[in-house]
N, C-alpha and C positions, 0 to 999 in steps of 0.2 A: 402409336407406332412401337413393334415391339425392339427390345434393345437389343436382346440377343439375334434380332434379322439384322438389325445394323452392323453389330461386330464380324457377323457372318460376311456381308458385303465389305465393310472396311479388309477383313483379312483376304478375304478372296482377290480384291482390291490391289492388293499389296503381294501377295502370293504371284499373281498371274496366272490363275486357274484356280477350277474348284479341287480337283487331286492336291494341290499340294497345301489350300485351305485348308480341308480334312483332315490332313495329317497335323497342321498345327492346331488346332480347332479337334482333335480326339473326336469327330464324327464322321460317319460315313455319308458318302456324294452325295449320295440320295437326300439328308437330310440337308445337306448344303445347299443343293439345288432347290427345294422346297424352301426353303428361305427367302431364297433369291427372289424366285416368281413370288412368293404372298409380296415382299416386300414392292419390286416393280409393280404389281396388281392394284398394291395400294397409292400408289404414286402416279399411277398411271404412265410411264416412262420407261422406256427400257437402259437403261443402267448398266450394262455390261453385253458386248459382243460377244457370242461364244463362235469358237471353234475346237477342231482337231488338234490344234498347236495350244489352245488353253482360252483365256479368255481377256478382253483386253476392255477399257472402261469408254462407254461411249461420251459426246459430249457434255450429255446432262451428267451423268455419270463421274466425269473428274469434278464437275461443279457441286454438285452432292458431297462424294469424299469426303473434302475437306471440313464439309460439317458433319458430317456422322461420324468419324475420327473423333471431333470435339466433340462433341457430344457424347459419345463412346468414351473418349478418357475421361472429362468431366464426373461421369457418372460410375467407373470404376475406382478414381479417386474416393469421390465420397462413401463407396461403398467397404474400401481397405481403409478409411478412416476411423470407420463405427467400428470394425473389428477388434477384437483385443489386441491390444499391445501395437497396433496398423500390422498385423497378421495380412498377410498375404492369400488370395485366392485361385481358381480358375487352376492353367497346367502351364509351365515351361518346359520349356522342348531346346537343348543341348547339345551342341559337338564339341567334339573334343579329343588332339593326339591320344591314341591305344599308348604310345611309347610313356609316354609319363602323367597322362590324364588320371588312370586309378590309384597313382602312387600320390600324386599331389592335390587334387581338384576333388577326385571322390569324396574325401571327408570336408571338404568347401557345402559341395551337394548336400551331407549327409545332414550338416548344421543347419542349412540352409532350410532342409524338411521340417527337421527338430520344432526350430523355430517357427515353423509355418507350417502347423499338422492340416489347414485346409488347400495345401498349394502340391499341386501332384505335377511330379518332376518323373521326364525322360528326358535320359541323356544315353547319347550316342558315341561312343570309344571306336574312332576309325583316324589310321594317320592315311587316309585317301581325303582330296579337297572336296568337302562338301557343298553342295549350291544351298544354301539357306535359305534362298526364297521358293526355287523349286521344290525342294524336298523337303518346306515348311517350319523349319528351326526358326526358333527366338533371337537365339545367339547361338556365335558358337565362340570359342578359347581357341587363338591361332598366336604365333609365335615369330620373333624373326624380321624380318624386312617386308612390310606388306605389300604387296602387289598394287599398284592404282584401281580401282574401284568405285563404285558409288555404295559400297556398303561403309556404315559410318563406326571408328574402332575408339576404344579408351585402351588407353595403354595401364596398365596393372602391376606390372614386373620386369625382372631382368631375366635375360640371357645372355651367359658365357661359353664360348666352346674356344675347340681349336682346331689345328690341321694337325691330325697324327697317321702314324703308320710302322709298320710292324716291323722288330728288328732283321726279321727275314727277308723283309722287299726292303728293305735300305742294304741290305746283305746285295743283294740279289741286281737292283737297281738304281742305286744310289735314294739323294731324297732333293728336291727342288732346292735351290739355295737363292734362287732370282721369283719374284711374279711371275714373267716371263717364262719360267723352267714348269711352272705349274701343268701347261695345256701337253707338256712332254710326258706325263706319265699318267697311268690306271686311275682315274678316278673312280670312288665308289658314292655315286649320286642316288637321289631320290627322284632325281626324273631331267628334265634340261636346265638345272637352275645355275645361276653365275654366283661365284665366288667375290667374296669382298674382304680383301687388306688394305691394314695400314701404312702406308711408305710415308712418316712422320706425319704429317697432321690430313693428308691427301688419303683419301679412298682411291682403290683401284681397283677395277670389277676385269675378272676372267673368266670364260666360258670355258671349263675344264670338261675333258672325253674319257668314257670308258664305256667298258663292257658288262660291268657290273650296278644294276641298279634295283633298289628297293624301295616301298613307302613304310618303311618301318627304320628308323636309327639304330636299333637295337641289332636287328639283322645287318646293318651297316659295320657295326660294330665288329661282327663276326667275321665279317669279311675279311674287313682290316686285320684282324688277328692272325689269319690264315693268309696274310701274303697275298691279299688279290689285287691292292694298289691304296692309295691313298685316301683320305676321307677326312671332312670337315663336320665334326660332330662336338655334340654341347658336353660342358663337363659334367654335368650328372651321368650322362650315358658309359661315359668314356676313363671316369676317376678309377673303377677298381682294376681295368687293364693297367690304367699307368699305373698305378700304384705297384704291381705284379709285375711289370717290365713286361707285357704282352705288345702294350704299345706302348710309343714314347711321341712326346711333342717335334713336332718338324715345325720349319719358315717361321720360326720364333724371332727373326725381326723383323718381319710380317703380322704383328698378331690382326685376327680376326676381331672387327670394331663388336663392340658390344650391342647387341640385341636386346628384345623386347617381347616381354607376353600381353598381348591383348586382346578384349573381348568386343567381338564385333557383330553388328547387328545391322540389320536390312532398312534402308533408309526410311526414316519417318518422321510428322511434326510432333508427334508424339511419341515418344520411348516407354517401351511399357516400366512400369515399376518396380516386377519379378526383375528385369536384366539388369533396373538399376542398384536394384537389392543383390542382386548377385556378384554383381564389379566393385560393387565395398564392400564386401566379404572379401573378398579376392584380394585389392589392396589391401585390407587389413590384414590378411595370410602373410602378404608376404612383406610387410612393414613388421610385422608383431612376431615373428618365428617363436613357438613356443619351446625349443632347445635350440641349442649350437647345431646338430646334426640336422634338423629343418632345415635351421640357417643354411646350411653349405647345401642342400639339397632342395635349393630354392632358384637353381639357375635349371632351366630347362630345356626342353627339345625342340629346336626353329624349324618352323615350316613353312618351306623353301616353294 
């Protein structure tokens, strides 16, 4: 039984189609689906339903999985074991916020190759939420409050922000001094997400409105500078307006609970090696800052 038809079926497995297989798996359908059939040919069994909508595991099918899985890791284990140094193989595949992904995570990546000249990395710079299993990613670096899911996350880091806004719209329209006063004014959001302060040890979540929305912080940022309404952004984005007086902190006996960076990946009894090598990089990034200015540029972008 060949092993690369088993990882082929394991991925497709876990993908939910052969397109989004492909994409993590660096080959095209074609070769995916020839996989597929030698493999079912050999087993005599049909192993996966296909359709229009992707492809979904038949009975024998989940009963298989969970041995060609082990099997499949077992044997990538001992293969990054003989390696030098347990050098890394094969290809990971990354997302990750455009707002602070090239400034902070890039050179994570760039070690990450160094170290492992046989492991061939794509990574993907977009603050849009990407589907990991449909469009084939390993992991991806998300931030913030994570939404419930069945995707499985390690937390890595911090995140600090705050509520700020521009001396012009506090000119113009005062600034929230309640929770409550919050849903009264322009929000500048990233899409519908809720607001969370502190009122002393109590969380409180708000759904705040506006007319202004972006999936980038950075354009957030802009906004707020120019008086379009309020925003809830992290301090790395947001430190050289305050420091310039562009913007200043509001609902500061309110602050904003602290956040989190983590790296999160598509459910499995096995975690591949690449993600787990990459999330201790990552805590080590941000345990180890190699200056003060790291340091303070070590809170990030939540995505909300």
């Amino acid at each position: 039984m060949n092993i690369e038809e088993l990882r082929t079926f394991v991925e497709v497995a876990e993908a939910g189609g052969v397109s989004p297989a492909a994409l993590r798996l660096g080959l095209s359908k074609s070769i995916v689906s020839r996989r597929l059939a030698r493999l079912e040919a050999e087993l005599g069994v049909q192993l996966l339903a296909r359709s229009t909508r992707g492809a979904t595991l038949t009975e024998a099918g989940a009963t298989f999985r969970n041995y060609a899985a082990r099997v499949y890791a077992e044997i990538e284990m001992a293969r990054e074991t003989i390696l030098p140094e347990g050098g890394l193989r094969g290809s990971l595949r990354v997302a990750m916020p455009l707002t602070f992904g090239p400034t902070h995570f890039a050179p994570v990546l760039a070690e990450m190759a160094r170290q492992h000249p046989q492991l061939h990395i794509h990574a993907c710079y977009s603050d849009r939420f990407v589907d990991l299993i449909a469009e084939g990613f390993d992991c991806a670096i998300r931030g913030a409050y994570l939404q419930d899911s069945n995707l499985i996350a390690k937390r890595v880091g911090p995140i600090d922000g705050k509520l700020v806004a521009s001396p012009d719209y506090i000119e113009a329209h005062g600034s929230p001094k309640t929770i409550g006063e919050v849903v009264m004014h322009q929000a500048l959001m990233q899409g519908t997400e809720a607001w969370r302060f502190m009122d002393g040890n109590k969380v409180v979540t708000v759904r705040p409105q506006g007319r202004f929305k972006a999936d980038s912080a950075t354009a957030l940022a802009i906004a707020a500078v120019a008086g379009l309404g309020i925003a809830w952004l992290p301090d790395y984005v947001t430190e050289e307006h305050l420091a310039s007086g562009a913007l200043v902190p509001i609902m500061t006996r309110y602050p904003v609970p602290s956040g989190a960076v983590y790296v999160v990946r598509p459910p499995s009894q096995h975690p591949s090696r690449k993600v787990q090598v990459l999330t201790e990089l990552l805590i080590k990034y941000y345990r180890e800052p190699s200056n003060p200015e790291e340091a303070a540029r070590a809170k990030v972008q939540p995505q909300r």
